[in-house]
C-alpha positions as CSV (number, residue, x, y, z in Angstrom):
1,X,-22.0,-6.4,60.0
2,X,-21.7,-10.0,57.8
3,X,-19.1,-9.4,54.8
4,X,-21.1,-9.3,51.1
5,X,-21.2,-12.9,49.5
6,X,-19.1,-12.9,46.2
7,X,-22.3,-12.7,44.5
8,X,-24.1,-9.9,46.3
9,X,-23.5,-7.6,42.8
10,X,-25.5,-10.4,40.8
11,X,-28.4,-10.7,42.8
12,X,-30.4,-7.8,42.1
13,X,-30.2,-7.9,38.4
14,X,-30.6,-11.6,38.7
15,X,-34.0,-11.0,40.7
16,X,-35.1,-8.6,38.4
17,X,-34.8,-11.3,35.6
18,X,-37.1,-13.4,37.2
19,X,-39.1,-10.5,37.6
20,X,-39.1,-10.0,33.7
21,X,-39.9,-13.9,33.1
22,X,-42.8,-13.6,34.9
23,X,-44.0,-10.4,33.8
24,X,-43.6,-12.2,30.1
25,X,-45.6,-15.2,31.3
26,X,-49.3,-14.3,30.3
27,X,-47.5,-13.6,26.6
28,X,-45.1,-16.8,27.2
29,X,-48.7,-18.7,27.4
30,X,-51.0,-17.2,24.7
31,X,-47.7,-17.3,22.3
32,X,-46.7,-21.2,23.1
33,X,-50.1,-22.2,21.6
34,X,-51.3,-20.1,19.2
35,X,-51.3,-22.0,16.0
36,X,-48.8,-20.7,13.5
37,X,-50.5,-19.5,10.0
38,X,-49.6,-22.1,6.9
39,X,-49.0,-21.5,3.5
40,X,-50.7,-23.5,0.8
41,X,-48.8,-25.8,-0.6
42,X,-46.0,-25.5,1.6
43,X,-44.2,-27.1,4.4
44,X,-44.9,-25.9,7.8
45,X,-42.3,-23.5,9.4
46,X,-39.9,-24.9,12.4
47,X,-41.3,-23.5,15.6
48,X,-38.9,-20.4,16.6
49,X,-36.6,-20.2,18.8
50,X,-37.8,-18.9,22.2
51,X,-36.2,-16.6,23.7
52,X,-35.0,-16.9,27.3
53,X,-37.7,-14.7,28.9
54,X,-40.0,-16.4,27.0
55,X,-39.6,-19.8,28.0
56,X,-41.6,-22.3,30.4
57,X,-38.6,-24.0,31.1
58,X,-36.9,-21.0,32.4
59,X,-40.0,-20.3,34.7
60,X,-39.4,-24.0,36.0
61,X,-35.3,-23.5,36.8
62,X,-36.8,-19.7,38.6
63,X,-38.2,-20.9,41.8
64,X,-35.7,-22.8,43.3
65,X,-32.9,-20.6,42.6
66,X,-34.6,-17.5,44.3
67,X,-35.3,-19.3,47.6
68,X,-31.7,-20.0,47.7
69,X,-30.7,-16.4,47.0
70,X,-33.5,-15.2,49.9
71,X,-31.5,-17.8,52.3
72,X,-28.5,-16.3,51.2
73,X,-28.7,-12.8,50.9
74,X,-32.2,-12.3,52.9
75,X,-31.7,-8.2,52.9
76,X,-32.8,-8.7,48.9
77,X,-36.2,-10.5,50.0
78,X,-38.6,-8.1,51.5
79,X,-38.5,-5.7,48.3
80,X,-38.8,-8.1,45.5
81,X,-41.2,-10.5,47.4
82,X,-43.2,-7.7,47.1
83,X,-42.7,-6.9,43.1
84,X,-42.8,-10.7,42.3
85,X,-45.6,-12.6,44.9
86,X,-48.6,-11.0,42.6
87,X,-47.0,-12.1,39.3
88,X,-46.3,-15.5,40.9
89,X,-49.8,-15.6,41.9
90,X,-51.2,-14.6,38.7
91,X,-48.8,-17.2,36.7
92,X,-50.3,-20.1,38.6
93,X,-54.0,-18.7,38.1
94,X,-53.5,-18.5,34.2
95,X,-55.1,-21.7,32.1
96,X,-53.9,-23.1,29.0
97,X,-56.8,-23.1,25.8
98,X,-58.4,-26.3,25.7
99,X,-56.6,-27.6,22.8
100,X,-53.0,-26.9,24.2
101,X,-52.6,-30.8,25.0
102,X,-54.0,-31.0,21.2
103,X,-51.6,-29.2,19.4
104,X,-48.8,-29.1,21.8
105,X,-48.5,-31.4,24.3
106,X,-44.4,-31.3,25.3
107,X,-45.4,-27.2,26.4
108,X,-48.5,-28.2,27.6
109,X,-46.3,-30.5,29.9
110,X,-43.8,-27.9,30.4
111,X,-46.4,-25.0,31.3
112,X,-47.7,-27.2,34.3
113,X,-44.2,-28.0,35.6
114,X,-43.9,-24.2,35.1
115,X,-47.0,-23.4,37.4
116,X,-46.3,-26.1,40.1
117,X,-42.3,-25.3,40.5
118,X,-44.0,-21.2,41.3
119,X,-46.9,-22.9,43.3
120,X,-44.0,-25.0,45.7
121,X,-42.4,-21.4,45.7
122,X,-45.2,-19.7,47.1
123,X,-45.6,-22.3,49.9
124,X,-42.1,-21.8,51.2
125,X,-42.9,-18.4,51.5
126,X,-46.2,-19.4,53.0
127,X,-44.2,-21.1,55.5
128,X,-42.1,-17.9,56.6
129,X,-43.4,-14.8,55.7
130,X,-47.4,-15.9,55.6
131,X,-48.5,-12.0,56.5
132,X,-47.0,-11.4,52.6
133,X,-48.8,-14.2,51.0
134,X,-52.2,-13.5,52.8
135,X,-53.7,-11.0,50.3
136,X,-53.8,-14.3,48.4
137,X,-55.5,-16.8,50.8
138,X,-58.5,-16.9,48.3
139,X,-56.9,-17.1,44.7
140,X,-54.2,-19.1,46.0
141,X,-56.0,-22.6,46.6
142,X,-58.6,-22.1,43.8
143,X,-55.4,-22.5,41.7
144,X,-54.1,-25.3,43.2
145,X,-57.4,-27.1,42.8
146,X,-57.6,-26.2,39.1
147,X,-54.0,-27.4,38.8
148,X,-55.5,-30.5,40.3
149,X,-57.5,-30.8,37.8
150,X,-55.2,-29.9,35.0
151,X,-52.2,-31.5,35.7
152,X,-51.6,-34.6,33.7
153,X,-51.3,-37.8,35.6
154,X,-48.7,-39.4,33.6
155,X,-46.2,-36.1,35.1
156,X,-45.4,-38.1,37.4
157,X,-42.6,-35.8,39.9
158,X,-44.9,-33.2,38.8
159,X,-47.9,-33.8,39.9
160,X,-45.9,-35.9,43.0
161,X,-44.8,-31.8,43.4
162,X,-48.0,-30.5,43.6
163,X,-49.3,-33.0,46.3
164,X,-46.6,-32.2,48.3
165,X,-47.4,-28.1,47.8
166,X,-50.7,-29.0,48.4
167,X,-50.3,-30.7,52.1
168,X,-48.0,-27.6,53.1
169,X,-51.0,-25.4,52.2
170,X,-53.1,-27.8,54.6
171,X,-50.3,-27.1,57.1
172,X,-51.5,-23.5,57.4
173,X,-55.0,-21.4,57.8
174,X,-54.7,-20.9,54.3
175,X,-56.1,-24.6,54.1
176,X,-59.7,-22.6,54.5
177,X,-60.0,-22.1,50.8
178,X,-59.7,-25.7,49.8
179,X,-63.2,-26.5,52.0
180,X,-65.8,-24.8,49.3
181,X,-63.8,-27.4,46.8
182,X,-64.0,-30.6,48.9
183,X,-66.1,-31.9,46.1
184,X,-63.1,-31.7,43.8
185,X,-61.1,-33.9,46.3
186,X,-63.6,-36.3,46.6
187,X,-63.6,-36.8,43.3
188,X,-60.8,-39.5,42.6
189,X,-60.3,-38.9,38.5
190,X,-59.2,-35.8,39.6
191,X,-56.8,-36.5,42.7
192,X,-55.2,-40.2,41.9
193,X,-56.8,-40.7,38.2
194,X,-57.8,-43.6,36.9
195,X,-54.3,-44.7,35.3
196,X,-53.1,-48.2,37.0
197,X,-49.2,-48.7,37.1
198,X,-46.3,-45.9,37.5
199,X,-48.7,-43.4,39.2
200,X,-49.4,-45.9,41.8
201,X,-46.4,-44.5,43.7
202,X,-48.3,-41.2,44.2
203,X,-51.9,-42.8,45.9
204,X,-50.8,-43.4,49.5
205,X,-49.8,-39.2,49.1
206,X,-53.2,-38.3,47.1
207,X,-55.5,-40.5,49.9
208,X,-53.4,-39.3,52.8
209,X,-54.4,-35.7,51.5
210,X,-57.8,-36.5,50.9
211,X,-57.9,-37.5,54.4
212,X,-56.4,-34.1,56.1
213,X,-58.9,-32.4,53.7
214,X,-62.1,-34.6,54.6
215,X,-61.1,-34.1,58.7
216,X,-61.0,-30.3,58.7
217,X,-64.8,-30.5,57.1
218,X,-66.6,-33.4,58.3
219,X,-68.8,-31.6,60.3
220,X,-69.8,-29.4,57.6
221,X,-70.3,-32.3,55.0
222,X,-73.1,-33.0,53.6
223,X,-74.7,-36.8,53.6
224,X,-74.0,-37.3,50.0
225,X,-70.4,-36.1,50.4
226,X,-70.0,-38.1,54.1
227,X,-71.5,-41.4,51.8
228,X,-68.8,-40.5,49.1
229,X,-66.1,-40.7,51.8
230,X,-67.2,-43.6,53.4
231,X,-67.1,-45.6,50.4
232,X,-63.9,-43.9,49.4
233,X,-62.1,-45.0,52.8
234,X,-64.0,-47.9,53.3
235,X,-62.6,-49.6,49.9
236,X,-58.6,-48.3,50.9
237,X,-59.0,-50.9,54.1
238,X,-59.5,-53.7,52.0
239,X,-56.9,-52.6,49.3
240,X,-53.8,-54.7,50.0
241,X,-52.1,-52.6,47.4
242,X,-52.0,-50.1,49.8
243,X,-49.7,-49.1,52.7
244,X,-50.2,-50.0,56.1
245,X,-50.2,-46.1,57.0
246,X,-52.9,-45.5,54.6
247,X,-55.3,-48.1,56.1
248,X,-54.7,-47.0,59.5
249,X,-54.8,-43.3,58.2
250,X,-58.3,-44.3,56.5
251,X,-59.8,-46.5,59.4
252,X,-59.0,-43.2,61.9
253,X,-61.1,-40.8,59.6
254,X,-64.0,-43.5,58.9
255,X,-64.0,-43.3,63.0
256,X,-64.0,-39.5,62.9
257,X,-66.6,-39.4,59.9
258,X,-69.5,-40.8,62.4
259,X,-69.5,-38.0,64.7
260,X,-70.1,-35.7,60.9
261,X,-72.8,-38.4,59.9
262,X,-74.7,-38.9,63.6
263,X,-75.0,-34.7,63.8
264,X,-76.1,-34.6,59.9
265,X,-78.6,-37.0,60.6
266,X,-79.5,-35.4,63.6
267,X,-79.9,-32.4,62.4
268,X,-81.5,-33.6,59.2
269,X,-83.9,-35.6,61.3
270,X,-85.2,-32.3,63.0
271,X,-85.3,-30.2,60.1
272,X,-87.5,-32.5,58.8
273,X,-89.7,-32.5,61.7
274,X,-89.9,-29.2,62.1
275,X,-90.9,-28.5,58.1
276,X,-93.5,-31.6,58.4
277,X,-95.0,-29.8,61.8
278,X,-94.1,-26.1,62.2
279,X,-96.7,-25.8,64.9
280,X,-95.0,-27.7,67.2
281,X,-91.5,-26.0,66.3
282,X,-93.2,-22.4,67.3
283,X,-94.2,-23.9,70.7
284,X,-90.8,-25.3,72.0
């Protein structure tokens, strides 16, 4: 059989670190930005030190470090997939109070990065061992929209991160769950923001999403959400601040979208009929 690696002793206790970061993380989150109590009259305390399992910077270095380890010594994966897929899954479900960017904004930033670093996690395994991640073909995109939503624009390679998570999961069957949320996508504050400058680099990746997304539903759209793609598309083929890829990649959906608008209109046309004569619609 293949010799032990010179690390084979570390990995287990190494895994079941992680294990312990994450089963911290709900108390990581509630902790990081829950105002400390002042005295009168005195100066406010330094934040305290947090403690390694404890910390949303930790979380972030995590990820990455246990794919290599399942590469390297894949005997170790099956059991602890097991023990740390639902706490991965929670940790990207949890939300930050509304006044975390408030009082906190630097954790705020690094709870995110936190969540998206375990969300890329998630769709490597997605992309080997799907049968293990399937239990959480619901929860699983419903985060990923609310990270969407969440994730500051000015990240940058974070939210660049997320995009690219985000297209793997449209890879898969898992892409399913995104559909009841198309609205989400077709809203652009939420997907490219309305920031002009460094997060430019990111659009041809947002709109190139927003396309695969907006192809797997258009016969199911409705016309106020075919109308909001059109003019979505519509304006990328006359934005020369756009790649060439994304105008092509937009004119080939606007083609694709008039099969979704000809049978919505179609089948608007007779429901409309039928509800303005039912008669006739009990004699065909």
């Amino acid at each position: 059989g293949p010799q032990p690696g010179p690390l084979e002793q570390d990995v287990q206790p190494f895994l079941d670190f992680v294990r312990q970061v994450y089963e911290n993380f709900p108390k990581t989150l509630t902790d990081a930005f829950t105002p400390r109590p002042q005295v009168a009259g005195q100066p406010p305390k330094p934040p305290a030190v947090r403690r390694s399992k404890s910390s949303f910077k930790v979380v972030t270095e995590c990820p990455l470090i246990v794919m290599f380890l399942f590469q390297l010594y894949d005997s170790h994966a099956p059991a602890n997939v097991k023990t740390l897929l639902p706490l991965m899954v929670h940790a990207i479900s949890l939300r930050a109070p509304p006044n975390a960017k408030k009082e906190a904004l630097s954790l705020f930033h690094d709870f995110i990065a936190a969540q998206v670093k375990t969300l890329s996690f998630l769709t490597y395994l997605l992309r080997g061992s799907a049968d293990w991640v399937r239990p959480h073909k619901d929860s699983i995109p419903l985060s990923v929209v609310q990270l969407l939503i969440s994730c500051p624009h000015e990240l940058i390679l974070v939210r660049k991160e997320l995009l690219v998570a985000t297209r793997h999961i449209l890879a898969t069957d898992f892409r399913e769950g995104f559909f009841r949320h198309v609205d989400t996508f077709l809203d652009e504050r939420t997907l490219v923001g309305t920031q002009r400058g460094a997060g430019d680099t990111l659009r041809p990746l947002a709109y190139s999403l927003l396309a695969e997304v907006v192809h797997h539903v258009r016969l199911n759209l409705s016309m106020v959400q075919l109308g909001k793609a059109v003019h979505l598309f519509s304006r990328n083929v006359h934005d020369t601040s756009l790649p060439l890829t994304v105008q092509t990649t937009s004119i080939r959906l606007l083609m694709n979208l008039v099969e979704g608008i000809y049978h919505k209109h179609n089948s608007d046309q007779d429901t409309m009929s039928k509800m303005a004569n039912p008669s006739a619609a009990h004699t065909q």
